[in-house]
C-alpha positions as MATLAB code, in Angstrom:
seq = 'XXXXXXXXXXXXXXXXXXXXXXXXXXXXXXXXXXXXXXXXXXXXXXXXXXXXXXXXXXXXXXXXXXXXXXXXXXXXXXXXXXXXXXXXXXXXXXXXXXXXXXXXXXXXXXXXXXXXXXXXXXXXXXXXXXXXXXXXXXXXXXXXXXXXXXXXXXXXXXXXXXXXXXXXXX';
ca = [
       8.935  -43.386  -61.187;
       6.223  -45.652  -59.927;
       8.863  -48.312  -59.344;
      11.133  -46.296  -57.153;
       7.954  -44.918  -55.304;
       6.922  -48.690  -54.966;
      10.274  -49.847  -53.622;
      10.595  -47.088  -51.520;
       7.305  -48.055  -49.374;
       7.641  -51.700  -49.607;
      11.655  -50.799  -48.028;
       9.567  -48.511  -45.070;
       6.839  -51.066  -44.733;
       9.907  -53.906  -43.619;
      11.239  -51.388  -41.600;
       7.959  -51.124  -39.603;
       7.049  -54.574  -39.621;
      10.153  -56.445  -39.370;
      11.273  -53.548  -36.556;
      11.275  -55.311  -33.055;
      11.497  -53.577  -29.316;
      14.535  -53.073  -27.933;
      15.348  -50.289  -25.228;
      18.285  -51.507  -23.907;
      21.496  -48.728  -25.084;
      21.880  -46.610  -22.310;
      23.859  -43.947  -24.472;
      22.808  -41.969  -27.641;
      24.401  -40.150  -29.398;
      22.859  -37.547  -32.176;
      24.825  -34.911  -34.477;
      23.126  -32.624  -36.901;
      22.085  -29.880  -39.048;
      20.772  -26.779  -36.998;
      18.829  -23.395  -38.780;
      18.080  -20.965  -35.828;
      16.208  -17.887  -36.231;
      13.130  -15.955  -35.582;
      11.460  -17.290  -38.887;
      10.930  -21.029  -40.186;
      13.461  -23.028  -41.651;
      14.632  -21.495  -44.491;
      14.391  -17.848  -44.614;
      17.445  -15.015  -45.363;
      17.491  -13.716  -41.635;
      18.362  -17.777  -40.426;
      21.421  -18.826  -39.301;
      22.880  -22.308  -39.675;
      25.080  -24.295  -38.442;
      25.798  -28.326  -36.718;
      25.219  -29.748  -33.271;
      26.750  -32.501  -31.345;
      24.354  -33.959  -28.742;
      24.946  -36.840  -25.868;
      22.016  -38.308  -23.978;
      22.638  -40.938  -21.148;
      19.456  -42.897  -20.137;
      19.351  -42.564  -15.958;
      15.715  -44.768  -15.671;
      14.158  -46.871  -18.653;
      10.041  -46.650  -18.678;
       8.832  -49.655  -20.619;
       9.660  -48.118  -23.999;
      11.212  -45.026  -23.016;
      13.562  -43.601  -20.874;
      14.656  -40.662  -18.375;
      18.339  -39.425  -19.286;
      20.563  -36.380  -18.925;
      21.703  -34.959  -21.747;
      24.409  -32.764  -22.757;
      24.014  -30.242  -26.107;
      25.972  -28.358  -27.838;
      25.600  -26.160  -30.865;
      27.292  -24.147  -33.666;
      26.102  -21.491  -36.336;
      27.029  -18.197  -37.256;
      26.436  -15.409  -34.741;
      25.338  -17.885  -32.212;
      26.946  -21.133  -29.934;
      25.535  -22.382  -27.131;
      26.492  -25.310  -24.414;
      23.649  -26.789  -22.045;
      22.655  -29.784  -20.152;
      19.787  -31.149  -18.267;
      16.890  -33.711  -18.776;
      15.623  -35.536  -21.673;
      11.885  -37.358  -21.445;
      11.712  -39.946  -23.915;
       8.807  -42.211  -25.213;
       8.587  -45.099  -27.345;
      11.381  -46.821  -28.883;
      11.210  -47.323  -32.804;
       8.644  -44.832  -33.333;
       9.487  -42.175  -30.538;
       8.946  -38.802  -29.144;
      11.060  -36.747  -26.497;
      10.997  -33.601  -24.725;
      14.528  -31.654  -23.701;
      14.879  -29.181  -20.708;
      18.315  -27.461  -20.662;
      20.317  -25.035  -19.503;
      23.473  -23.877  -19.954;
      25.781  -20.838  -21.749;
      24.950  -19.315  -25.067;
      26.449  -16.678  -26.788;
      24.604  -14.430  -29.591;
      26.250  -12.299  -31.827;
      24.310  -12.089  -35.245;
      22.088   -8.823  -35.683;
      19.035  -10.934  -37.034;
      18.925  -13.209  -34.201;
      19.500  -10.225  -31.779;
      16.363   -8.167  -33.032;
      14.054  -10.481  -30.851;
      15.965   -9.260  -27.725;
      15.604   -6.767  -25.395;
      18.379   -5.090  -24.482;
      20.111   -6.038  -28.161;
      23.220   -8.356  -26.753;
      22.829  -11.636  -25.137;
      26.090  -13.261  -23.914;
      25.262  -15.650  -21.041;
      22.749  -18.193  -19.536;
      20.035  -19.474  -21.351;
      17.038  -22.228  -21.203;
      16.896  -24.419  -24.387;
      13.518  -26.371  -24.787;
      13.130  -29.103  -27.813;
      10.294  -30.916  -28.395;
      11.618  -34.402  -31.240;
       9.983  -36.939  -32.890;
      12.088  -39.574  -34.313;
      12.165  -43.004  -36.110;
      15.058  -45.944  -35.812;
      15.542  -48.447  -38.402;
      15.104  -52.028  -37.538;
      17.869  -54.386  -36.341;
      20.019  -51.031  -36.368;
      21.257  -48.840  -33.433;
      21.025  -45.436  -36.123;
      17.723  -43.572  -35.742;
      16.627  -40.241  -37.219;
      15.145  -37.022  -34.849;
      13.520  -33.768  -36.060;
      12.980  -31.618  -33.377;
      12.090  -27.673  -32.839;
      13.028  -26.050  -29.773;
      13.252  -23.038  -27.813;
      15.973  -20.663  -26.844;
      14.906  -18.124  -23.618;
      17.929  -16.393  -22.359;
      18.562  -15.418  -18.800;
      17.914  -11.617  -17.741;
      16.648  -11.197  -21.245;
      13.200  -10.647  -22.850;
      14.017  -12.509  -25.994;
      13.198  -16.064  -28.118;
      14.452  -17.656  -30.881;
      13.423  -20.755  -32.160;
      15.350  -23.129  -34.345;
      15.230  -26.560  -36.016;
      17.576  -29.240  -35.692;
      17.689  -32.423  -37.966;
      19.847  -35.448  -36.848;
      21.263  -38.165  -37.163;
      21.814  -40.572  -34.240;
      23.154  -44.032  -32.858;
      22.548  -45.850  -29.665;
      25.094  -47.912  -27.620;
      24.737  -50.739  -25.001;
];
């Protein structure tokens, strides 16, 4: 056990050192695991699903960039489609905020017991704050991000986690 714990950090600690800055992919591209519900990850009343995301870098900043991004997301009782801005900072250690908005559609009971009047069918703001890391020499890079859904003419939230994978193209 001390072995694989060993050769597990020394593999991290190459990744970090050997990793080297590079910001120049203007596209990303991220797909994932999603659990959305009024609780944290893992709890009976969840829902989960997948998302597909596509972020195009519009301005680079040093080491990180301003893109649009387009979102989409799948789980039971609830799908959504949005698009709007993405803040990014840093490159192989990075964060990034998401401002969206777009069409969402809720059908599951547990998700709906946060909203008032019970149905939401319609437009919605999705906020994510991510953190992420990409591996060195390699366009792949992993984001774990929690986020935000406020619908339109609705006094509701749910918040959900998404955990993805992701590859960047020049």
């Amino acid at each position: 056990m001390r072995f694989l714990f060993s050769f597990v950090l020394v593999l991290f600690c190459s990744q970090v050192v050997n990793a080297q800055y590079d910001n120049s992919e203007k596209l990303s591209i991220l797909g994932g695991f999603t659990s959305t519900g009024s609780e944290f990850v893992f709890w009976t009343d969840n829902v989960y699903g997948g998302n597909l995301q596509i972020v195009y870098d519009v301005k680079k900043i040093h080491e990180g960039a301003i893109g649009v991004k387009a979102s989409g997301s799948w789980a039971s009782g609830f799908g959504g489609y949005f698009g709007g801005l993405n803040f990014r900072i840093g490159s192989r250690f990075f964060a990034d905020l998401d401002v969206l908005y777009g069409y969402s559609n809720v059908t599951n009971e547990e998700l709906l017991s946060s909203y008032n009047p019970k149905e939401h069918s319609g437009g919605a703001l999705v906020s994510t704050i991510g953190i992420g890391f990409r591996l060195a020499e390699s366009p792949l890079f992993f984001r774990l991000a929690y986020g935000g859904h406020f619908p339109s003419g609705n006094s509701g939230l749910n918040t959900g986690f998404n955990l993805q994978l992701g590859y960047r193209i020049k």
